[in-house]
N, C-alpha and C positions, 0 to 999 in steps of 0.2 A: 602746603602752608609756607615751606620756603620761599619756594618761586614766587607765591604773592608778594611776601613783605621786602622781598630782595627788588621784588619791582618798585613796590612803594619806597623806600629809601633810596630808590634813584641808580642801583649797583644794574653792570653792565650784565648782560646777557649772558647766559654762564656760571652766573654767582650759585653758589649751593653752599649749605649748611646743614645742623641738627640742630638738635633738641636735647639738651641736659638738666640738670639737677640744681637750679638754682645759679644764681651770678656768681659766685664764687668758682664754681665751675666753668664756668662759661669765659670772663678773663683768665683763667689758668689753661682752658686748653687754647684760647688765643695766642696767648705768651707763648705757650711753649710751639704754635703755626709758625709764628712772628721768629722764632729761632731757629724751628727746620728749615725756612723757608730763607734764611739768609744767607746760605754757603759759606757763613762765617766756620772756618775751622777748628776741632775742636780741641786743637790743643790752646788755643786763644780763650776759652769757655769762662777763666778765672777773669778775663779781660770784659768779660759782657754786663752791658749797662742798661737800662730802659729808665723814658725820662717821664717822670706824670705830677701832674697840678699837686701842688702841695695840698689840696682839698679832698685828692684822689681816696676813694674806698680805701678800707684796710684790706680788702680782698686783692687787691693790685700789687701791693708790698706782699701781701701774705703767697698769693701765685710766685713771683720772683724768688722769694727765699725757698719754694720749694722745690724751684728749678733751680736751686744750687746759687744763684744771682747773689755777691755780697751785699751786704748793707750800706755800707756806700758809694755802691754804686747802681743803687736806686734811690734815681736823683732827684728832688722834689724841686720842679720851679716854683717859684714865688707867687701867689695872689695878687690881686688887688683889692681895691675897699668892697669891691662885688663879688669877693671870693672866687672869681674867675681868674683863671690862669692868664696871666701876663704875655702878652703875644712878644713885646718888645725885648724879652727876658731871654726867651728861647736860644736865640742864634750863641748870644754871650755863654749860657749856661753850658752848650753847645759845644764851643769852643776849649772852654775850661775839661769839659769831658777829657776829649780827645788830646789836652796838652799833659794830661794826666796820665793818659795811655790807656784809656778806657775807648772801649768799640759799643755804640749808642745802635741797637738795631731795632729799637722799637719806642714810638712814644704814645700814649696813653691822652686823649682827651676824654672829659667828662661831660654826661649831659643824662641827670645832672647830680652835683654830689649830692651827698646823701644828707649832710649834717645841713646846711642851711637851702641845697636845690637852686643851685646855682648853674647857669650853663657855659662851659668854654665857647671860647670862639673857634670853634670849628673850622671855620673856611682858612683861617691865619696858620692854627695847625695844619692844615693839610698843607699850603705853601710851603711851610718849613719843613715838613717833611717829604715833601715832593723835591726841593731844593738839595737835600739831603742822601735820596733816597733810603729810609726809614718806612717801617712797617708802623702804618699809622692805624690803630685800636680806638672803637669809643668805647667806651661803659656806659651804656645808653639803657643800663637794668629798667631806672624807673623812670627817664623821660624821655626815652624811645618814644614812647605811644606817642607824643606830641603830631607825632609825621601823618597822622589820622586827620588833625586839626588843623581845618586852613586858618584857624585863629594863630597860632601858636604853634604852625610847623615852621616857621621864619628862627627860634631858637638852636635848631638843628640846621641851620644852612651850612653845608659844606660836608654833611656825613656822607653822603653820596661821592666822595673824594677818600673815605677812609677804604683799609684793606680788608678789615674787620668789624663789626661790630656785636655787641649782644642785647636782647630786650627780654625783660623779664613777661611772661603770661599773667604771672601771679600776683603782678604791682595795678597797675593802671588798665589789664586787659580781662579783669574781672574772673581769672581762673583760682583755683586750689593752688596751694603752694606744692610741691617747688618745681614750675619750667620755664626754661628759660632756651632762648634759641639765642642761637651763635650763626652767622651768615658772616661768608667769606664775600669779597668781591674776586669777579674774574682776575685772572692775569698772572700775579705772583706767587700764588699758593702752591707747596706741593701737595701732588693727592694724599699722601702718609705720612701723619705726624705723626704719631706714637712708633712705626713700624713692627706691629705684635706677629707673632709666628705661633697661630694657631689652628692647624688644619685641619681640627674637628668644627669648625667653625668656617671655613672658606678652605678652596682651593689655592689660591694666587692674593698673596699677601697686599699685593700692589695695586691692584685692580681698583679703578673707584664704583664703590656698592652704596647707594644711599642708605641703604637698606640696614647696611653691619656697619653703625654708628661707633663701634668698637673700636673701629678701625684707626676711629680720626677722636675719640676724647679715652679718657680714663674709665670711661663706668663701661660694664658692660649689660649683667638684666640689671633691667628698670621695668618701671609699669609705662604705660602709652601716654605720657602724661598731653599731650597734643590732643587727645582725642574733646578735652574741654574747648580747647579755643577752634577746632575744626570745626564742633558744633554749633558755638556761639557764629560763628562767622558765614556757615552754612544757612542759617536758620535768619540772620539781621543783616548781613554783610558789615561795610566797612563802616557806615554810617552808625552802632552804636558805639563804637570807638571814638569817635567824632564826639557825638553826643556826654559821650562819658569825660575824654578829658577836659573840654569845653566848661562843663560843668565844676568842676574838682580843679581846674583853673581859676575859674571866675569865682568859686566859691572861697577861696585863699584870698584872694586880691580883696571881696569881700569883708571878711573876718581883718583884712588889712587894717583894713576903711575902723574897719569900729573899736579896734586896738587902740588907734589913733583922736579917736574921740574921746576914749577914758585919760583922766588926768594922770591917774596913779600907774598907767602901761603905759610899754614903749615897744618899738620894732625893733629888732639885732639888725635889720635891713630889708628894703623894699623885697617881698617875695616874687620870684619870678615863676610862680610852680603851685604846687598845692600842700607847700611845704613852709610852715611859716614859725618863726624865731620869735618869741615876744618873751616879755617879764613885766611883775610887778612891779612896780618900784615905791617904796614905803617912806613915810616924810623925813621917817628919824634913824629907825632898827635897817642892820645891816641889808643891804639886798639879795645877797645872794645863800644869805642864811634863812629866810624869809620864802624866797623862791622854792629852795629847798624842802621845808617844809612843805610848801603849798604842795610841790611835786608829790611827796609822800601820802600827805593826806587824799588828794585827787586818785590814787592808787589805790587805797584803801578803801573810800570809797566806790569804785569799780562802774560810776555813771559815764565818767569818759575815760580813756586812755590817752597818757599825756605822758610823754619823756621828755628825756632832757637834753641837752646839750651845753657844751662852752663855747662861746664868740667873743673873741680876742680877750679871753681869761675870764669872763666874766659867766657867769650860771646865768640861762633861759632855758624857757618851757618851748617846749617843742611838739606841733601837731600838722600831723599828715592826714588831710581831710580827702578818705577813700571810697567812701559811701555815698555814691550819687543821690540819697534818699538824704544827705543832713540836711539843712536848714538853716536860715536867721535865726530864726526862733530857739533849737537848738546850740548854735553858739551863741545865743544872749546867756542862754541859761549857762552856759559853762562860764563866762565872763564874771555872770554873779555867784557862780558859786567860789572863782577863783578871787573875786572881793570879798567872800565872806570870811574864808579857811583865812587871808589874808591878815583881815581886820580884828579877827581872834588871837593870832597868833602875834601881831603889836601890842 
């Protein structure tokens, strides 16, 4: 299952990876490749930086602080109006690092965040960190899958240029939560990141074993969590992945369209995903006290699942359209129910 997706993401010949516990896992034992693999010495350890989109997961910060990484010096570049990482920003932000005395050995592109599913520009980050020589990381949990879709594999241009990436099973590839695969590209990797001494377990600690995944993340038993996306893929090939994000794409972009038809809704910004930002907006009563609400009640009632988020300070509803089976039909009905709780509670 490696070998497949390491082909489909465009990585060299060589590439290998596993299978862990969800994205949170999956960035943290990247970071911690991205550190064995840089010969940075370890009495400079307190000097170590990694640089990621101010949009980046809290799993990204949260992996660094547990590698010991200060707080700042996990550096957030800047956004733009598309919640994408500012390519122009990097080199400056870059520089500042290193007049600081901080040693950058790794930067983090997203594709895509999580809060609005927004994607970096990939190919820019690769430049800069190719320019740099930098271990460059995607977080590609939930819009990895895209690379299935010739509709919408153009958002990921340039991951085939990163040293790592991860993509979640359990997001867009239709599995049980939690697996997530972590694929190296060839080249700069060492075989042993963790380096554990356990000789009930292997003979030769250094040895590369696909097999003793132990060797290269934190967990050691787990359940076969691959054995769902083996099936799937066994049984349909590559083509319902295809079908699936296509869908759960097109159906966001959808839901866009008809946000934008209601007078009293508005978009936080165009979605580029199946991840879409919207709110009420009420003629007179606060908004975001309003939104609030709706949030609660829509919870309560338990017809949809609806969270929330903030977009440049302000509360919206926030929906991840997962289920190749929803509908028009189905999002009309949420629309009116989300005018009704609305129009009661003004």
């Amino acid at each position: 299952m490696i070998s497949h997706l390491a082909e489909k993401f465009g990585y060299n010949k060589g590439a290998t990876g596993f299978v862990v516990s969800g994205g949170s896992m999956g960035n943290l034992t990247a970071l911690v490749t991205a550190r064995t693999s840089s010969g940075i010495d370890e009495t400079d350890y307190h000097r170590l930086a990694v640089m990621v989109s101010g949009e980046a997961h809290y799993s990204v910060e949260r992996a660094a602080k547990i590698m010991g990484i200060h707080s700042e010096n996990i550096i957030k570049v800047p956004v733009g109006d598309n919640f994408s990482i500012r390519p122009e920003l990097l080199e400056s932000t870059y520089q500042k690092a290193v007049s600081d005395g901080k040693i950058v050995f790794c930067v983090v592109g997203c594709a895509c965040t999580t809060s609005v599913g927004a994607f970096d520009d990939l190919k820019a980050v690769a430049d800069f960190a190719e320019q740099h020589q930098l271990w460059f990381h995607v977080d590609g949990a939930h819009g990895g899958a895209v690379i299935f879709s010739e509709k919408y594999k153009h958002l990921i241009k340039g991951i085939e240029r990163s040293d790592s990436l991860i993509v979640d099973f359990h997001k867009m590839m239709m599995t049980p939560p939690l697996s997530t695969a972590i694929i190296y590209n060839a080249g700069n990797r060492k075989v042993n990141e963790f380096s554990p001494k356990a000789a009930y377990l292997w003979k030769d600690q250094f040895s590369e074993e696909w097999w003793n995944s132990a060797k290269h993340t934190l967990e050691c038993t787990k359940p076969i969590t691959i054995l769902h996306t083996y099936a799937i893929m066994r049984l349909y090939g590559d083509e319902i992945y295809q079908q699936n994000v296509d869908m759960l794409f097109d159906m966001g972009r959808q839901f866009a369209e008809m946000i934008k038809m209601e007078e009293n809704m508005e978009l936080a910004l165009e979605p580029k995903s199946n991840i879409i930002c919207f709110r009420y907006v009420p003629e007179k009563a606060d908004a975001d006290e309003v939104n609030k609400k709706i949030s609660e009640r829509l919870l309560e009632d338990g017809s949809y699942y609806v969270v929330s988020t903030t977009v440049c300070g302000k509360f919206y509803l926030r929906i991840t359209i997962m289920n190749p089976f929803t509908d028009k039909m189905c999002l009309e009905k949420l629309i009116s129910k989300i005018k009704g709780i609305a129009e009661e509670t003004e």
